[in-house]
C-alpha positions in Angstrom: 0.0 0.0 0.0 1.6 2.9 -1.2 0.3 6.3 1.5 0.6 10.0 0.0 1.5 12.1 2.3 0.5 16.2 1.8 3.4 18.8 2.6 2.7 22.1 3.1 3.6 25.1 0.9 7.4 25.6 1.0 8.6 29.2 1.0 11.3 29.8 -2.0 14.2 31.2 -1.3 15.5 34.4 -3.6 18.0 33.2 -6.2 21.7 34.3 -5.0 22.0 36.9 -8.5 18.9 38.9 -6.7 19.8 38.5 -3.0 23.1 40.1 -3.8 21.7 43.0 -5.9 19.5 43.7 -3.0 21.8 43.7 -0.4 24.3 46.0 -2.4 20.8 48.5 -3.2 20.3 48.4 0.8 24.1 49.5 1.5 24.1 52.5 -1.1 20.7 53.4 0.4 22.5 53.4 4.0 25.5 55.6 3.1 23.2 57.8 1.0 21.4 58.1 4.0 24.4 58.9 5.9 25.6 61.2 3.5 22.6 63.4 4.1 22.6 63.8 7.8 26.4 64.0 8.0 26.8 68.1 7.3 23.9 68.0 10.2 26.1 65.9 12.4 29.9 67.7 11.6 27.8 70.8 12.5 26.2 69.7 16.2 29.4 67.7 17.0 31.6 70.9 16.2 29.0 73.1 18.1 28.3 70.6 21.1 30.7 68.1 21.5 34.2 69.7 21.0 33.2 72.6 23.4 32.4 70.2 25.3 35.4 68.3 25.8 37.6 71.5 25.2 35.8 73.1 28.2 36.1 70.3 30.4 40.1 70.2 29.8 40.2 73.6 30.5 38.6 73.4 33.8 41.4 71.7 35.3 43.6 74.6 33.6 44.1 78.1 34.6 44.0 80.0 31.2 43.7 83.7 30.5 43.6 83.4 26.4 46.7 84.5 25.2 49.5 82.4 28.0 49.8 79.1 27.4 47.9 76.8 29.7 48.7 75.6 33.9 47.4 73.0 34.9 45.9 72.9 38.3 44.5 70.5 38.9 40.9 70.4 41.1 41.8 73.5 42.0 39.1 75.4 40.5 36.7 72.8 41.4 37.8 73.3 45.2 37.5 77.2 44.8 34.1 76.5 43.2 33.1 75.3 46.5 33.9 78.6 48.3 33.4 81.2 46.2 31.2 83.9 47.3 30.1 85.0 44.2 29.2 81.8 42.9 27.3 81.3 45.7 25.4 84.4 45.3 24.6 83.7 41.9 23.1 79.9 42.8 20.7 81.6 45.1 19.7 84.0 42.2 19.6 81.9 40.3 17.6 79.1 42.7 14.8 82.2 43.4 14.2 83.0 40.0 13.5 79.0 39.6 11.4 79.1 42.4 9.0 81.4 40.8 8.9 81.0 37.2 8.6 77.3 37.2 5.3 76.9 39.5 3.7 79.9 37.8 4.5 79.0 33.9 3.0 75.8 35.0 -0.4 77.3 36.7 -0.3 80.0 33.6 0.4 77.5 31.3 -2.4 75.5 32.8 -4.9 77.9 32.8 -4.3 79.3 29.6 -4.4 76.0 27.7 -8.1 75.4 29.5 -9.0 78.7 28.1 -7.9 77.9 25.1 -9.3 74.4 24.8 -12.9 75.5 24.0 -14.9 76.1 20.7 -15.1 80.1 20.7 -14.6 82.4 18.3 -11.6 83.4 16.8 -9.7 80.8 18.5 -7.2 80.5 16.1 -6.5 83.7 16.7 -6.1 83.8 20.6 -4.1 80.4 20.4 -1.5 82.7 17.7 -1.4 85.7 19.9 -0.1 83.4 22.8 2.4 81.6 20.9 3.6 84.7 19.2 5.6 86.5 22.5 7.2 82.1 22.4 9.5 83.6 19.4 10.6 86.7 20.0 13.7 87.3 20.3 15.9 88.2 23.8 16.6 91.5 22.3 12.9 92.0 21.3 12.1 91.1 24.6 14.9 92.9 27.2 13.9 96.5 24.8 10.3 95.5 26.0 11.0 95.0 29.5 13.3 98.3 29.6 10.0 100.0 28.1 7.5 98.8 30.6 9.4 98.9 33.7 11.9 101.7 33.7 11.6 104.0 36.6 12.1 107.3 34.6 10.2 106.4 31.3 8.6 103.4 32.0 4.9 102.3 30.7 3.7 100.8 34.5 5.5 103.9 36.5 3.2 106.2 33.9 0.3 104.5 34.8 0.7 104.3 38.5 1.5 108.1 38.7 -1.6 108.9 37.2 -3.8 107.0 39.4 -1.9 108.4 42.3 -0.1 105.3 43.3 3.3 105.3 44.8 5.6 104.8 41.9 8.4 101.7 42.2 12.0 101.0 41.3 11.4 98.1 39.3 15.1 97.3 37.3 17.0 99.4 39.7 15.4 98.1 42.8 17.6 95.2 44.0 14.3 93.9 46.1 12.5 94.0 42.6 14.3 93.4 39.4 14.3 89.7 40.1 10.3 89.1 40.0 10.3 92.3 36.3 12.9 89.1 34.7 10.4 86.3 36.0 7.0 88.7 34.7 8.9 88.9 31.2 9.8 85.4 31.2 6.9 84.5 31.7 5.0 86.7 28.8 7.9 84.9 26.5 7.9 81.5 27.8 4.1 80.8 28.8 3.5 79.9 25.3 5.3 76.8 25.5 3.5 75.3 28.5 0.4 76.6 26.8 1.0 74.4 23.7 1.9 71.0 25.6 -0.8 71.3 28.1 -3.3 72.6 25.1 -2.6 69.3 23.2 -2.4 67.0 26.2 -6.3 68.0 27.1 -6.9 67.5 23.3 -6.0 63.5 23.8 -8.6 63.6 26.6 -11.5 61.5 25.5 -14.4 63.2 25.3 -16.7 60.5 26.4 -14.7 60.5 29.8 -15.7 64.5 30.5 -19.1 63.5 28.9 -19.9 61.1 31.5 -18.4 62.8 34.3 -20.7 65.7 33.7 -23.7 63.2 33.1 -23.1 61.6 36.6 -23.3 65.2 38.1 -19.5 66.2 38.4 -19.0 70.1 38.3 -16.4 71.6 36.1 -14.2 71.8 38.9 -14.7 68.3 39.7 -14.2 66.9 36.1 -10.7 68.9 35.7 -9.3 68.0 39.3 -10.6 64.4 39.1 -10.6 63.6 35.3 -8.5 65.7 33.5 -5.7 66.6 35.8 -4.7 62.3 36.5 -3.8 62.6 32.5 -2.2 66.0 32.7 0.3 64.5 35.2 3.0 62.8 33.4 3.2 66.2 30.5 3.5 68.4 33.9 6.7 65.8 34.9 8.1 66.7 31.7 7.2 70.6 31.7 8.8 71.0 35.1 11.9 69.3 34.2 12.5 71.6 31.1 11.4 74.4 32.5 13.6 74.2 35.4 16.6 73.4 32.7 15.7 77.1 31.2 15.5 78.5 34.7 18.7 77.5 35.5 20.4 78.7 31.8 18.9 82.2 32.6 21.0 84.1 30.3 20.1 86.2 27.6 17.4 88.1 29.3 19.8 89.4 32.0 21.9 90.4 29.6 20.0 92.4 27.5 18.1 94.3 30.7 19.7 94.2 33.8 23.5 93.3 33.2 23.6 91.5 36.5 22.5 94.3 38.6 21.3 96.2 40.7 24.1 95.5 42.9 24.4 91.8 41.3 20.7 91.2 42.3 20.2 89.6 38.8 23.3 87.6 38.4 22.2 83.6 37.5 25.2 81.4 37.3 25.3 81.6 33.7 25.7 85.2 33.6 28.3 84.3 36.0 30.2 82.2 33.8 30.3 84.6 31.4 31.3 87.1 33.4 34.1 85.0 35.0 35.4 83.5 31.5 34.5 86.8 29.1 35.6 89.9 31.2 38.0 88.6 33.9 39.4 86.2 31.3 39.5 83.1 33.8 38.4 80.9 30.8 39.4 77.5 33.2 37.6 78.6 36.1 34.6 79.9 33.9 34.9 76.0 32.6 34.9 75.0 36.0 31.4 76.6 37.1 30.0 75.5 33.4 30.6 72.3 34.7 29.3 72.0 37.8 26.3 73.6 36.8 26.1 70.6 34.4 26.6 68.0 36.7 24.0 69.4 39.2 21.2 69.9 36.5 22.1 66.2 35.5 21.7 65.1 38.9 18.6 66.8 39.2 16.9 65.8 36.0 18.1 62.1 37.0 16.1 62.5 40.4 13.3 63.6 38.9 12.9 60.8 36.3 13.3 57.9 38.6 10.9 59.3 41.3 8.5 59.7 38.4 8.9 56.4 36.8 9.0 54.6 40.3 5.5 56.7 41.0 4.3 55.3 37.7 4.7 52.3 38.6 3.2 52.4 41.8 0.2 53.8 40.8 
C-alpha cells in the first residue's frame, strides 16, 4: 500500500543573483542616508561636542587666552566650593526657579483650559499666545526696559496717574528679580500653553461627557478627570522648564547686566562674566561644569521618582 503524504507550501528562497543585488541596493541606500545627515552631524558635533570636551580640559587649567595653559588641577573645582560669588549667583539663580517654574506651569495650565474651547476666533487667541514664544531676547529685554523703567517706564506712567506710589522696578535690588520672572513668563508661557493645550486635546471626550452626566461640576471633572492625565506632561514641563530656569541668560543680559548690585546675576551670567571679562576661561569651565553636573543630577532624580510613581500607581 503505497500512502501520500501532503506537505505544506514551502517558501522559496530568492535566487543568489537577486539576494546580492538587494543587499548591495540596501548598503548604497544606508550611506546615502548617511551622507545626508552627516553636514547636520559635523555641524552639532563641532557646536556641542568639542566645546564640550575643550571646556572640560580647561577646567582643570588656569588659562587667560593669550599664555599658554597651567594645569591645576581640582583647584578650580575646590575654589568653586567657596566662592562667594558663585554662591550668590546659585541663590539667584535658585529664586528666579522658584518662581517662574510653578507659575508658567499654573499660567500655562490655565491658559491651555481657556484655550481648549470652541469660541470664536480661536485661532486667533491660540497665535497671539504663541507669538511673545518667538521673539527674540533682544525684542524682549527692549520691551521690558520699556514697561518697567523707573524714569520712562509704561507701569511707572500708569501708576502716577492714578496716584499710586511709583516703584524702582530694574533698579530696585528687592525688585528686578520678580520684572525678569513677569517677562519670562509673557515669553515663555507659550510653551507650557502648547503642551498642556494638546495634552487635554487627547482627553477623551466620552470620559468628561460622562463625568458631567453623573453630576461632576467643572471643577470636579478637571481636578478628578483631566488633571490624572495631565500629570505625566507636567513631569516633563517641570523638568524643562527648570533646565531654562537655570540657563537664565540672555534676558539678563540684554536688561539688567547683572545688577542692581548683582541682584540679577544667575550662574550663567556668572560664567560669562568670569570667563569673558576677567578672562579666567578654566575657572569659567569649571562653574559650566558644575552647573552641568547638578542639572544632571537633578533631572536624574526627577525621572526615577516619576517612573517609580508610575509604577506604583
Amino acid at each position: 500500500m503505497t500512502i501520500t503524504g501532503t506537505t505544506g507550501p514551502r517558501t522559496q528562497r530568492p535566487p543568489a543573483e537577486t539576494a546580492a543585488p538587494r543587499r548591495r541596493r540596501l548598503t548604497g541606500e544606508a550611506w546615502a542616508g548617511w551622507g545626508f545627515v552627516a553636514p547636520a552631524l559635523v555641524v552639532v558635533g563641532g557646536l556641542t561636542l568639542f566645546p564640550g570636551v575643550w571646556a572640560l580640559v580647561l577646567s582643570f587649567r588656569a588659562w587667560d587666552g593669550f599664555s599658554p595653559p597651567v594645569g591645576v588641577g581640582t583647584q578650580n573645582y575646590r575654589d568653586l566650593l567657596t566662592d562667594a560669588d558663585v554662591g550668590a549667583a546659585v541663590l539667584h539663580t535658585g529664586l528666579y526657579t522658584v518662581l517662574f517654574v510653578p507659575a508658567s506651569l499654573l499660567l500655562g495650565v490655565f491658559l491651555a483650559v481657556a484655550l481648549n474651547r470652541r469660541i470664536r476666533f480661536v485661532g486667533l487667541y491660540r497665535t497671539a499666545v504663541f507669538v511673545p514664544f518667538v521673539a527674540s531676547a533682544a525684542a524682549t529685554g527692549i520691551l521690558t526696559t520699556y514697561l518697567f523703567s523707573p524714569q520712562f517706564g509704561l507701569v511707572n506712567n500708569v501708576l502716577r496717574v492714578l496716584h499710586l506710589p511709583q516703584q524702582g522696578w530694574l533698579e530696585d535690588s528687592g525688585q528686578a528679580m520678580v520684572v525678569i520672572t513677569i517677562m519670562s513668563l509673557w515669553g515663555q508661557a507659550a510653551f507650557t500653553t502648547v503642551i498642556y493645550l494638546a495634552a487635554l486635546q487627547d482627553v477623551p471626550a466620552e470620559t468628561l461627557e460622562a463625568a458631567r452626566i453623573d453630576g461632576a461640576t467643572s471643577w470636579q471633572v478637571f481636578w478628578r478627570v483631566v488633571w490624572p492625565q495631565l500629570r505625566p506632561v507636567t513631569s516633563f514641563v517641570a523638568v524643562y522648564q527648570t533646565l531654562q530656569a537655570v540657563q537664565l541668560f540672555d534676558l539678563v543680559y540684554a536688561t539688567t547686566r547683572g545688577g542692581p548690585l548683582g541682584a540679577t546675576e544667575t550662574i550663567v551670567y556668572q560664567v560669562w562674566t568670569t570667563a569673558f571679562q576677567h578672562l579666567q576661561f578654566g575657572y569659567g569651565s569649571a562653574i559650566a561644569y558644575g552647573l552641568f553636573l547638578a542639572t544632571l543630577a537633578v533631572t536624574v532624580a526627577v525621572t526615577l521618582t516619576q517612573r517609580r510613581a508610575g509604577r506604583t500607581s
